[in-house]
C-alpha positions as CSV (number, residue, x, y, z in Angstrom):
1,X,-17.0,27.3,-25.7
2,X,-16.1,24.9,-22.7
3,X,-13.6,22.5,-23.2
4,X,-13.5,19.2,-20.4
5,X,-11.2,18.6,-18.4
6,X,-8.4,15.7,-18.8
7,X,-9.7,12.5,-17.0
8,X,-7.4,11.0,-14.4
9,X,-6.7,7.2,-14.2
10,X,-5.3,5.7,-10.8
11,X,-5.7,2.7,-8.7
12,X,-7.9,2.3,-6.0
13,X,-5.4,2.3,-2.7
14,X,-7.3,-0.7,-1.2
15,X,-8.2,-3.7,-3.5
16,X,-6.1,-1.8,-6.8
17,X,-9.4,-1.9,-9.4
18,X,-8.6,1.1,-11.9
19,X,-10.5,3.7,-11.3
20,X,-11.1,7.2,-13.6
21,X,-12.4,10.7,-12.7
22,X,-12.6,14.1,-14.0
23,X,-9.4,16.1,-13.3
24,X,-11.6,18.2,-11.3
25,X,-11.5,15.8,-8.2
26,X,-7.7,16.0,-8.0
27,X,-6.9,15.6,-4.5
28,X,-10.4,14.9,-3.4
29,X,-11.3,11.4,-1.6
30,X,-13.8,9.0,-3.3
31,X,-15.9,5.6,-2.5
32,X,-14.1,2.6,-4.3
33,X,-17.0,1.8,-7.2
34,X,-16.3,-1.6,-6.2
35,X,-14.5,-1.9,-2.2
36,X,-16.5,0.7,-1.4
37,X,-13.5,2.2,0.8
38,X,-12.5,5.7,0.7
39,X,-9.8,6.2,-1.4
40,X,-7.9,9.7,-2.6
41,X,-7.7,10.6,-6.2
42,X,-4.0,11.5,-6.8
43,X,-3.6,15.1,-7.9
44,X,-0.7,14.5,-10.5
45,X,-1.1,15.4,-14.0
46,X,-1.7,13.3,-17.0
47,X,1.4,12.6,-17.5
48,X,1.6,11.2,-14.0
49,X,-1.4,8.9,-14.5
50,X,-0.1,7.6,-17.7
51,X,3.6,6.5,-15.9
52,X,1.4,5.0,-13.7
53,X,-0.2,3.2,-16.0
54,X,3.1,1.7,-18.0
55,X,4.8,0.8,-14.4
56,X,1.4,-1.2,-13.5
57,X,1.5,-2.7,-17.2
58,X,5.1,-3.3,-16.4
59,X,5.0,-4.9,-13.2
60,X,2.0,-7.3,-14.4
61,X,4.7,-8.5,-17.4
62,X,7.4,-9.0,-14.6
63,X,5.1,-10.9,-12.5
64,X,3.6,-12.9,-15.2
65,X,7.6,-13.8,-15.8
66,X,8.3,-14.9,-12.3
67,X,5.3,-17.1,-12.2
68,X,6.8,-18.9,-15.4
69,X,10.5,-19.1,-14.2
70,X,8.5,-19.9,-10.9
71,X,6.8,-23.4,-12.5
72,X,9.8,-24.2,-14.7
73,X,11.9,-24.0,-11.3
74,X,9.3,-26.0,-9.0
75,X,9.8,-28.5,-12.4
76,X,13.2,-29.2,-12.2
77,X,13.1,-29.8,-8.1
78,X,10.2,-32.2,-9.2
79,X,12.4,-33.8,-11.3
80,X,15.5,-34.1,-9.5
81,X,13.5,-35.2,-6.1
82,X,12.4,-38.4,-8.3
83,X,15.8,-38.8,-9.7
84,X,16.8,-38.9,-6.2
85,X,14.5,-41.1,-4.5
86,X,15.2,-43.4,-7.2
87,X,19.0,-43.4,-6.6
88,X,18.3,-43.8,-2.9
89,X,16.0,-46.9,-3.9
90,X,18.9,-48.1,-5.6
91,X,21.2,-48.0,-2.8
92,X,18.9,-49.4,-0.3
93,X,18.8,-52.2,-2.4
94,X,22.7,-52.6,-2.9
95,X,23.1,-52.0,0.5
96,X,20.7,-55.3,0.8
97,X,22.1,-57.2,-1.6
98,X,25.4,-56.7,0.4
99,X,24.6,-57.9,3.6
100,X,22.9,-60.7,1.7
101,X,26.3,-61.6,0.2
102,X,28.7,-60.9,3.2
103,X,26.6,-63.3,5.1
104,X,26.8,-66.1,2.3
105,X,30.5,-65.3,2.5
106,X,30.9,-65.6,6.1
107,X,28.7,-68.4,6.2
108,X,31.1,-70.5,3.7
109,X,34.2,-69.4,5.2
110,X,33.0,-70.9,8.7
111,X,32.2,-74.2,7.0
């Protein structure tokens, strides 16, 4: 009775598409099935392949995470550059409004 051997599951080193083997080519350098660039399979164990796998999951989640705080960031400074432009508005126009009065001033006390 044969029994098969334990598949491997690793990345491709060049454009990262998950690839899987017999644990027969450990160590052994492959084609990409879809880069088409060599690319070695790793000769851990199972084990390996399956850490590999939850730090990949993992590191998806944690980018998925920084997008988010990412947007809600890029949000706020959104918010708080139109909150500022319309305070600088507002002072333009004071400013205005101050000269306007200054010279009505000046122009009464010279009369």
């Amino acid at each position: 009775m044969q029994t098969s051997s334990p598949d491997i599951v690793f990345a491709c080193a060049h454009c990262s598409t998950s690839l899987v083997v017999d644990a027969a080519a450990a160590g052994m350098t492959l084609d990409c099935q879809k880069c088409g660039k060599p690319t070695t399979v790793p000769a851990g164990s199972i084990d390996a392949a399956a850490d590999n796998a939850v730090r990949i999951s993992d590191l998806q989640h944690q980018l998925k995470e920084n997008a988010s705080q990412r947007t809600e960031i890029t949000s706020y400074i959104n918010q708080l550059s139109i909150q500022l432009h319309r305070w600088q508005l507002r002072l333009q126009s004071l400013n205005e409004r101050q000269e306007k009065l200054e010279a009505e001033l000046a122009g009464l006390s010279r009369g």
